[in-house]
N, C-alpha and C positions, 0 to 999 in steps of 0.2 A: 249233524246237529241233533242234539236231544230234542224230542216232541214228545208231550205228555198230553194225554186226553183221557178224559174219565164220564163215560156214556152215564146218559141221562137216564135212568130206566123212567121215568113219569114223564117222559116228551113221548109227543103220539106219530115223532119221525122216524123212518127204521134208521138202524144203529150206524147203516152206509150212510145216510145223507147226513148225521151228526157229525160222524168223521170228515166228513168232504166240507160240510163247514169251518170245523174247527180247520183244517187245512189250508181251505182257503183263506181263513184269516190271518193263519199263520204267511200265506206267500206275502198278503195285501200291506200285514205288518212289516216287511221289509227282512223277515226271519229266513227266509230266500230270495237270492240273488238270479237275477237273470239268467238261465243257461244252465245254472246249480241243478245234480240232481237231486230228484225226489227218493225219498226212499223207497227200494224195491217193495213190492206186494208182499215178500216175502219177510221182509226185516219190520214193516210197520205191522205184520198179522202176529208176529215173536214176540218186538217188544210191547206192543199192546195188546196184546193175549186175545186177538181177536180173529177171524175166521180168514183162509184167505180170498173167500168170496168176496167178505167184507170190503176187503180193503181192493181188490179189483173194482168192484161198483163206484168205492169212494174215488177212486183215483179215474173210472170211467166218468165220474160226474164233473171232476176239475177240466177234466179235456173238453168235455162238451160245453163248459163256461169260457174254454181258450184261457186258461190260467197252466194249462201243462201240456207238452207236446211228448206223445210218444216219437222215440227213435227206434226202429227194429234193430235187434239183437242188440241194443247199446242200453234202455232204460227209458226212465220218465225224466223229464227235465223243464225247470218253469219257463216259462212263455215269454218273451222280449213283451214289453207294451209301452207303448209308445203315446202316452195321452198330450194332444195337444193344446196350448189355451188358445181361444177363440177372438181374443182381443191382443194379441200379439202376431206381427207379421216377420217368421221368421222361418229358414228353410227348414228342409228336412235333414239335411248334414246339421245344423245348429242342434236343432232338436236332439237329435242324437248323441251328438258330444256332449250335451249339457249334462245327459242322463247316464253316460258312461257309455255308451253301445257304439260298438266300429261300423261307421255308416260306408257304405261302396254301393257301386252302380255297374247292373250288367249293362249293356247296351246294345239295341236291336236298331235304334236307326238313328243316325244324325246324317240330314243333309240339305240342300235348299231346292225347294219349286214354289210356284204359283201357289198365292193363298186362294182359299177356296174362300163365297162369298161371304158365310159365317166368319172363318177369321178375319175377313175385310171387314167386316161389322165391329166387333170387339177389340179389332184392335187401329180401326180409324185410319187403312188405309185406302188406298185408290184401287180400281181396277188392275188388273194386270201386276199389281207387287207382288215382290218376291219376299216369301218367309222360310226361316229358317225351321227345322223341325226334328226335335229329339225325343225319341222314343226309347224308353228303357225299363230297367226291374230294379226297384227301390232296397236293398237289404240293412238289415238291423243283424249284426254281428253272423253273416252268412244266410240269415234267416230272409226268405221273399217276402217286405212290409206291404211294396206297393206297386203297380202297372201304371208309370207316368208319362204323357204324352205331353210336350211342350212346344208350343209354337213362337216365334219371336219376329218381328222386323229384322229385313236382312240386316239393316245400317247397325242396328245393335248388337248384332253377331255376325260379323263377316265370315268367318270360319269357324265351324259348329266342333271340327274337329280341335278347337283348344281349350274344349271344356272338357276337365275329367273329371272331377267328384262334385264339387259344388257350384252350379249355374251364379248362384248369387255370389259365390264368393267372385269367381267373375268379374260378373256383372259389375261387381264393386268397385274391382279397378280398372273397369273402364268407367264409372261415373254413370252406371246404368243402372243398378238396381233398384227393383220397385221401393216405393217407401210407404205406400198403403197398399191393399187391395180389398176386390169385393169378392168375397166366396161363396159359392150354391154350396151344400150338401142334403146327396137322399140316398136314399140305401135302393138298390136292386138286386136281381140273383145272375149270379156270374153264370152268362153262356159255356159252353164246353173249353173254347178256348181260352177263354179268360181262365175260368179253372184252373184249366191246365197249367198257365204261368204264372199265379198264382200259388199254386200246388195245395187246391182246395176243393173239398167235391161237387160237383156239379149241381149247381142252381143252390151253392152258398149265398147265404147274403152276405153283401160288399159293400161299401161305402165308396157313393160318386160322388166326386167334386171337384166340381169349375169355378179355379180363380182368374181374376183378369188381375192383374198387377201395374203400378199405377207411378209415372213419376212426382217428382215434387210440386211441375210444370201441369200435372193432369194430364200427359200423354201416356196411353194405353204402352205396354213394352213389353209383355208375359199375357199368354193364352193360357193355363194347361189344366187338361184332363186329367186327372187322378182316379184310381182306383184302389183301393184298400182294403184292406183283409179289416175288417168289421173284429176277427178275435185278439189281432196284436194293436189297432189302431181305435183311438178315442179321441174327444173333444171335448174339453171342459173348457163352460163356461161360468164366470162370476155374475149372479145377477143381484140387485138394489133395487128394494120398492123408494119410491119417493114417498118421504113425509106426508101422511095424511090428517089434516085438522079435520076434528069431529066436535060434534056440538052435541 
């Protein structure tokens, strides 16, 4: 794809962050596609007659906004992102499909024990119940979005192993899926481990959050833990001031 840029010389930004601007305006405008590559350092320093320091700085500055992912020995290529809206309860497979991206799930644990007394809280049950518990790695077209850890009543998943891509999709035809919920989010720095499954460097910050999911009936049905890569994951929200009468 043709990219044109023509340096500012009376801006008081060096000539990299101009570049990485206009770049980045170029991904945000939709002039690049998910996954697309970037053009090498080498081919944006030719046809815009410019340094190839230049355009290394420029193209190190979109990485550090998480708008482009280096690949060793294969290139620069833009960043899956995944922005969700905040007044909509829909999963993360929806989400994905809506926006084009092939949603899949590794899986590190599905199976049932004893809820612990925090999920007996949240999700309203008795002593001694048993919940069901799926632990896995969120992807967006191959890429690791998210580290999601899901808790359920047994009655609403008898067999954790007949879920494979979408819980809600599920949940649907049993008559179970949430139809509200309530969600926390706050950001922290990813311990080692997390990092690691992640595949992000140590003490990135991540975005936590705790939904409870909710039936029609107001019975709790969904616990889970989320954690998020803060560079491919967003949350937009719409807000309305109410009319104010002044005198």
């Amino acid at each position: 794809m043709a990219f044109e840029f023509r340096a500012d010389v009376r801006a008081a930004s060096p000539l990299y962050v101009q570049l990485a601007q206009k770049l980045a305006q170029a991904i945000r405008d939709g002039r690049y596609q998910a996954d697309e590559a970037l053009p090498s350092e080498r081919l944006l320093s030719e046809s815009l007659k410019l340094s190839r320091v230049t355009a290394r700085k420029a193209i190190d500055q979109l990485v550090e906004q998480g708008l482009v992912v280096r690949k060793r020995g294969s290139g620069n290529y833009i960043a899956p992102k995944l922005e969700q809206p905040l007044t909509r309860l829909t999963s993360f497979s929806e989400e994905l499909n809506q926006r084009g991206f092939t949603p899949s799930s590794r899986w590190l644990t599905r199976n049932i024990s004893a809820a612990a007394p925090d999920e007996q809280l949240s999700l309203g049950l008795s002593t001694g119940a048993r919940v069901v518990r799926l632990e896995r790695l969120r992807l967006a077209d191959d890429v690791v979005m998210a580290y999601e850890m899901t808790v359920l009543p047994e009655h609403v998943l008898p067999d954790p192993l007949q879920v494979d891509a979408s819980l809600y999709a599920y949940l649907a035809l049993r008559g179970k899926a949430p139809v509200r919920a309530l969600q926390h989010i706050r950001a922290l720095n990813a311990e080692p481990q997390l990092a690691g499954m992640l595949e992000v460097p140590n003490g990135q910050a991540v975005l936590f959050i705790t939904r409870v999911g909710y039936l029609e009936s107001g019975q709790p049905v969904e616990l889970t833990h989320s954690y998020c890569r803060s560079d491919y994951y967003g949350f937009v929200a719409e807000m309305r001031r109410d009319s104010v009468t002044t005198t």
